[in-house]
C-alpha positions as CSV (number, residue, x, y, z in Angstrom):
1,X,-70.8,29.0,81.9
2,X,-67.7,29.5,84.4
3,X,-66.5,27.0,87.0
4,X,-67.2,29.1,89.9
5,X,-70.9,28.7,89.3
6,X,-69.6,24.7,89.1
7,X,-68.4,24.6,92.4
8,X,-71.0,26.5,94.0
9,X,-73.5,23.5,93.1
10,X,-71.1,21.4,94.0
11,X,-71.2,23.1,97.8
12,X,-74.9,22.8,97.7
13,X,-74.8,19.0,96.6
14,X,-72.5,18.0,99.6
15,X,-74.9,19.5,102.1
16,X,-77.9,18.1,100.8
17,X,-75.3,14.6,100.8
18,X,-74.2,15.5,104.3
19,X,-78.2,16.0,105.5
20,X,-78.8,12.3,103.2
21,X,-76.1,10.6,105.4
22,X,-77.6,11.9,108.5
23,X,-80.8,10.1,107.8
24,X,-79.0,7.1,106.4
25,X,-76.7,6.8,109.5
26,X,-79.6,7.1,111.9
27,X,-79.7,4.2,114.2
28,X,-83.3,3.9,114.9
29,X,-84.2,3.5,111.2
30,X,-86.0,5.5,109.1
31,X,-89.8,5.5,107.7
32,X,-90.2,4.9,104.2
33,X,-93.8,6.5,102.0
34,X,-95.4,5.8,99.4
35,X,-96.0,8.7,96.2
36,X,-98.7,8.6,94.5
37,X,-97.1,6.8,91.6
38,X,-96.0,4.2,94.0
39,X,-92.6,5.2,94.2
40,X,-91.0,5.5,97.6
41,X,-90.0,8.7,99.4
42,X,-88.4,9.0,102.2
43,X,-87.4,12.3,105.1
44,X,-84.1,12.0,103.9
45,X,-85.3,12.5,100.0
46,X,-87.0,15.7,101.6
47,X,-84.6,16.8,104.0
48,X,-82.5,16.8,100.3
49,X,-84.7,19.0,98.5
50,X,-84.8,21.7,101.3
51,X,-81.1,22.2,101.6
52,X,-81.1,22.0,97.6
53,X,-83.6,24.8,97.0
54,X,-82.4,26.9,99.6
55,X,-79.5,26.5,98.2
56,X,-80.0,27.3,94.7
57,X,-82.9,30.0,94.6
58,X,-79.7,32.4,95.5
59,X,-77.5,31.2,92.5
60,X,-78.9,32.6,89.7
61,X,-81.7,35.3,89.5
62,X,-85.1,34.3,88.4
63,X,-84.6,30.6,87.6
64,X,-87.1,28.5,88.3
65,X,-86.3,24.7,90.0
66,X,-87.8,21.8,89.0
67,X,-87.9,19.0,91.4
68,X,-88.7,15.4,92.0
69,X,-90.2,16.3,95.5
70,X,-92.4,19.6,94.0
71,X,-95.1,19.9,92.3
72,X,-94.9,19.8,88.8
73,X,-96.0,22.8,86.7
74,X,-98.3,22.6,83.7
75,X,-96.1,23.1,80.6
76,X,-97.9,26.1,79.6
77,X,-95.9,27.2,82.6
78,X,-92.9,25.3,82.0
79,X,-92.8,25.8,78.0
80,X,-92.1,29.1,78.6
81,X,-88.9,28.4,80.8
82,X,-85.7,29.0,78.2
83,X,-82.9,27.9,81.2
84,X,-84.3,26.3,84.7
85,X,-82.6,24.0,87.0
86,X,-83.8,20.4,87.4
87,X,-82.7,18.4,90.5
88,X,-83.2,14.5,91.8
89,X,-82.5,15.2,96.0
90,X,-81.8,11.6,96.3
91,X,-81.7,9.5,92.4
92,X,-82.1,5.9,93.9
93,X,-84.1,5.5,96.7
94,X,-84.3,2.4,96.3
95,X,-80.6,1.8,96.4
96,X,-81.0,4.0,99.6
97,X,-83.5,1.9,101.4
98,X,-81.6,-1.4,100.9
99,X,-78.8,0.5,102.5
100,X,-75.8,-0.3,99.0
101,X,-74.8,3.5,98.7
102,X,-75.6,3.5,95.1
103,X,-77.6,6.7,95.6
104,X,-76.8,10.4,94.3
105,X,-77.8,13.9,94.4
106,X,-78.7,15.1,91.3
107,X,-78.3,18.9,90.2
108,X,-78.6,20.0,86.0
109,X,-78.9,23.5,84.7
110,X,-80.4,23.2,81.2
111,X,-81.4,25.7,78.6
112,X,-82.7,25.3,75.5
113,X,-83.7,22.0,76.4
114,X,-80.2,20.7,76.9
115,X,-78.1,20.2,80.0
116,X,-75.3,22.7,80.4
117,X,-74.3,22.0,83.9
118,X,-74.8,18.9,85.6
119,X,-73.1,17.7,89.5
120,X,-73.7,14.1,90.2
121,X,-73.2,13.9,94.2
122,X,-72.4,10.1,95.6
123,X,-73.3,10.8,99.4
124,X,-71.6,7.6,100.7
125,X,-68.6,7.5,98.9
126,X,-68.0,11.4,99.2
127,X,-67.3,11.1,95.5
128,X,-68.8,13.7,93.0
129,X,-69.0,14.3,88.7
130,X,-68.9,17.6,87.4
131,X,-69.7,18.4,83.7
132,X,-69.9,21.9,81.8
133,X,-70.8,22.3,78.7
134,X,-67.4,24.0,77.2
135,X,-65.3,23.5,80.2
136,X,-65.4,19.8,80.1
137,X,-66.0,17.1,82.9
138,X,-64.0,16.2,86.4
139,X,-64.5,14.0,89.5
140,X,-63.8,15.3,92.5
141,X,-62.6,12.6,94.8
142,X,-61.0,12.9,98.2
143,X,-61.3,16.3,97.7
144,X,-58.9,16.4,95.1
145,X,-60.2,17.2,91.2
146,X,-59.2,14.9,88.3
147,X,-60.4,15.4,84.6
148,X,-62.7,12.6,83.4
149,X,-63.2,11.9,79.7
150,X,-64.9,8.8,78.1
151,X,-62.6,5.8,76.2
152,X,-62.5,4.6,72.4
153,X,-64.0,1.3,71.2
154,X,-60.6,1.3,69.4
155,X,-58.8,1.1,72.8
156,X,-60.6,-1.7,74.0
157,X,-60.2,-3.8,70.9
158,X,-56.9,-3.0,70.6
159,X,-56.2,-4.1,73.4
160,X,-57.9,-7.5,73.6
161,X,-60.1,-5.8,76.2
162,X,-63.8,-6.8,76.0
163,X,-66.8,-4.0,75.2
164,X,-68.3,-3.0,78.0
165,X,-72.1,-2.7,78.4
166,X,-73.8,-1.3,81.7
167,X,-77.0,-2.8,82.7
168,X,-80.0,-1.5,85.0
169,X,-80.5,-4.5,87.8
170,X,-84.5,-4.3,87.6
171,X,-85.1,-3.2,84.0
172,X,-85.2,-3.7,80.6
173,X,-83.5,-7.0,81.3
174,X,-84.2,-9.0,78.2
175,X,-84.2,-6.3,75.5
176,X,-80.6,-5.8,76.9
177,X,-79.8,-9.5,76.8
178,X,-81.3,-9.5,73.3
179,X,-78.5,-6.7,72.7
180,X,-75.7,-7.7,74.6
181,X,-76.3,-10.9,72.0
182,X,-76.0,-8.8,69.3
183,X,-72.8,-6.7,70.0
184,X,-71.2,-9.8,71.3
185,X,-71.9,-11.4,67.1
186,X,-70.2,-7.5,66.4
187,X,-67.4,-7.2,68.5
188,X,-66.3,-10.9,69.5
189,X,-66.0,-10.0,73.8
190,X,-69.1,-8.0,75.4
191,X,-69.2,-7.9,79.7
192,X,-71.6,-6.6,81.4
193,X,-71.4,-4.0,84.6
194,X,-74.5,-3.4,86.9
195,X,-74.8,-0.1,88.8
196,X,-77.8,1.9,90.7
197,X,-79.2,5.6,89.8
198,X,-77.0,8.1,87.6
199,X,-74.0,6.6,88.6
200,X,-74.6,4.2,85.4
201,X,-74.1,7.5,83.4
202,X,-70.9,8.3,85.4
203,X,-69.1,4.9,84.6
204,X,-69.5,5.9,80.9
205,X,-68.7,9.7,81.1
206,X,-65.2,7.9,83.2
207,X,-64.0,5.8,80.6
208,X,-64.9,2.7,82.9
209,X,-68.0,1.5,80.4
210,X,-68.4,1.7,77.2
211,X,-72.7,1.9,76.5
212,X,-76.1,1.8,78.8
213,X,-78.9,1.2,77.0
214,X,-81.7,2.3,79.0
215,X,-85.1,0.5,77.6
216,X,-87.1,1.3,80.4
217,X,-88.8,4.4,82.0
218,X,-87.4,7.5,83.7
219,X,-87.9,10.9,84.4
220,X,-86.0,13.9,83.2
221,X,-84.9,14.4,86.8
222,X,-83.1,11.5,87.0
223,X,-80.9,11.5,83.9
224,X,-80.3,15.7,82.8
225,X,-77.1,15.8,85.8
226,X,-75.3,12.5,84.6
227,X,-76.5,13.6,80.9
228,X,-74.4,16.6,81.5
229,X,-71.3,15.2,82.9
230,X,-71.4,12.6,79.9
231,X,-71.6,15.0,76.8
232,X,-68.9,17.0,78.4
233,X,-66.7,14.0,79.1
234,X,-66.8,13.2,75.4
235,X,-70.2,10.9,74.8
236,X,-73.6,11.0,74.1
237,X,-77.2,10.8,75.0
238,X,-79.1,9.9,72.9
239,X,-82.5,8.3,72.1
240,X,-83.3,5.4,69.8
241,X,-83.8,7.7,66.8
242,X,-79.9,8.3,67.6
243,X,-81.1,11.9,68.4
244,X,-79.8,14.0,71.3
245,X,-82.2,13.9,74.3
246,X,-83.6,17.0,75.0
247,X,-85.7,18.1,78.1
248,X,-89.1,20.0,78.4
249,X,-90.6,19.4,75.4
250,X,-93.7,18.1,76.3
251,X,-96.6,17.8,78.9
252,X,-95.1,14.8,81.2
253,X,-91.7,14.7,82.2
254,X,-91.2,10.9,81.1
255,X,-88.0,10.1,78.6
256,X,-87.9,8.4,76.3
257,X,-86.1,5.2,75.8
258,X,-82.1,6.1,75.2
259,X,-78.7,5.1,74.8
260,X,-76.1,6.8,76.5
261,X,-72.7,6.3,74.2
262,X,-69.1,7.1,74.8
263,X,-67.1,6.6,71.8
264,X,-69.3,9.1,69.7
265,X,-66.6,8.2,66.8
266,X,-68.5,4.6,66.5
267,X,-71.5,3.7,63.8
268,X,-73.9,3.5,66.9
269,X,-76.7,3.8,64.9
270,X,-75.5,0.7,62.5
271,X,-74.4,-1.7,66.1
272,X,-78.0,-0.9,67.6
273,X,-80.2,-0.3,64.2
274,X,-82.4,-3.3,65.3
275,X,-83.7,-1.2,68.5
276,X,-83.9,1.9,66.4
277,X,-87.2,3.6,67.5
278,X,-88.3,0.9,70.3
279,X,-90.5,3.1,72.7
280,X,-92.2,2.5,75.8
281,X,-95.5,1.9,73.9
């Protein structure tokens, strides 16, 4: 995997932003649907996924996309896909229709069933995360590129500095206060940081949090980018069998609860043994 193919994405994920923003900025508002799972869309989630499969059908020969805003292929089909790009237009629509700029595009390449390339685009803030597997992880800021890695445990305690825990602000929320409990009884000073979409991922991969547990539902689309960016910062996804998440495995395209880790040097799986194997059932 070379960075050129890195920065072409990248490209692709600032126009889909740019075509976001011009929807976002719109003065006469914008209309809001609903999916058949009751989830919102909106034109600018569309508008997105246009400029994203446009732009990515030309990248690399013969691999199929996979996309929030497509239909999804029976996994007799998809089983049989060893590398295939799998995009979120807009992770957050939520965060979008409320109008707080926590909202991302979301672009992974995985093969194998793991994410090798991942670009995690913050419209608003003109900010993006880059991760590739062997190369590393960088944020690209201002148009300048900085290297981004995750932080030790040690580092924090050392320092008197408290652990660092980032929450979801609709889900999960007292499994996570039942854990915050927990690592607070393990490591004496636990804070917590809220965040929308894959942008909780990012503050991990950045060294600026130090665990998500993520004990509610979400799709493969929304986490492979940020999953990306993290494992080649340093840290780990992981689910609560403290096993790598993995990606087209089955029929639906639902994960499984996880645990996204930085310091991958820690005893996660003695700190969280108590939610080992909790499952959406």
């Amino acid at each position: 995997m070379n960075k050129l193919l890195a920065d072409q994405v990248v490209s692709i994920c600032k126009e889909a932003g740019a075509a976001i923003l011009e929807v976002y900025h719109r003065e006469s508002g914008f209309d809001v649907e609903s999916k058949s799972d009751d989830s919102p869309v909106t034109e600018a989630d569309l508008a997105a996924h246009r400029v994203l499969i446009a732009g990515l059908e030309s990248l690399v020969e013969q691999t199929p996309i996979l996309s929030e805003e497509s239909e999804l292929p029976d996994y007799q089909q998809r089983s049989q896909w060893s590398r295939y790009w799998i995009i979120d237009p807009l992770d957050g629509t939520k965060e979008f229709i409320n109008r707080n700029g926590e909202y991302t595009v979301n672009v992974a390449l995985v093969e194998n069933g793991l994410p090798i390339l991942g670009v995690v685009h913050v419209p608003v803030l003109d900010i993006t995360y880059v991760g590739v597997a062997g190369l590393g992880a960088w944020k690209i800021e201002q148009g300048k590129e900085s290297l981004i890695q995750i932080r030790t445990l040690d580092s924090r305690v050392d320092q008197g500095l408290p652990i660092e825990v980032v929450a979801s602000r609709r889900h999960g929320a007292q499994e996570v206060e039942d854990m915050i409990d927990a690592l607070t009884q393990a490591f004496g000073n636990v804070t917590t940081k809220s965040m929308g979409s894959s942008l909780k991922l990012c503050l991990i991969a950045e060294g600026k949090a130090d665990l998500y547990p993520r004990l509610a539902l979400t799709s493969e689309w929304d986490t492979a980018a940020a999953q990306a960016v993290v494992e080649a910062a340093g840290g780990r996804v992981m689910t609560t069998e403290f096993e790598t998440l993995k990606y087209n495995t089955k029929d639906n395209i639902l994960n499984p609860f996880f645990f996204v880790i930085g310091d991958t040097g820690h005893a996660w799986d003695e700190t969280l043994n108590q939610w080992r194997g909790i499952s959406p059932e």
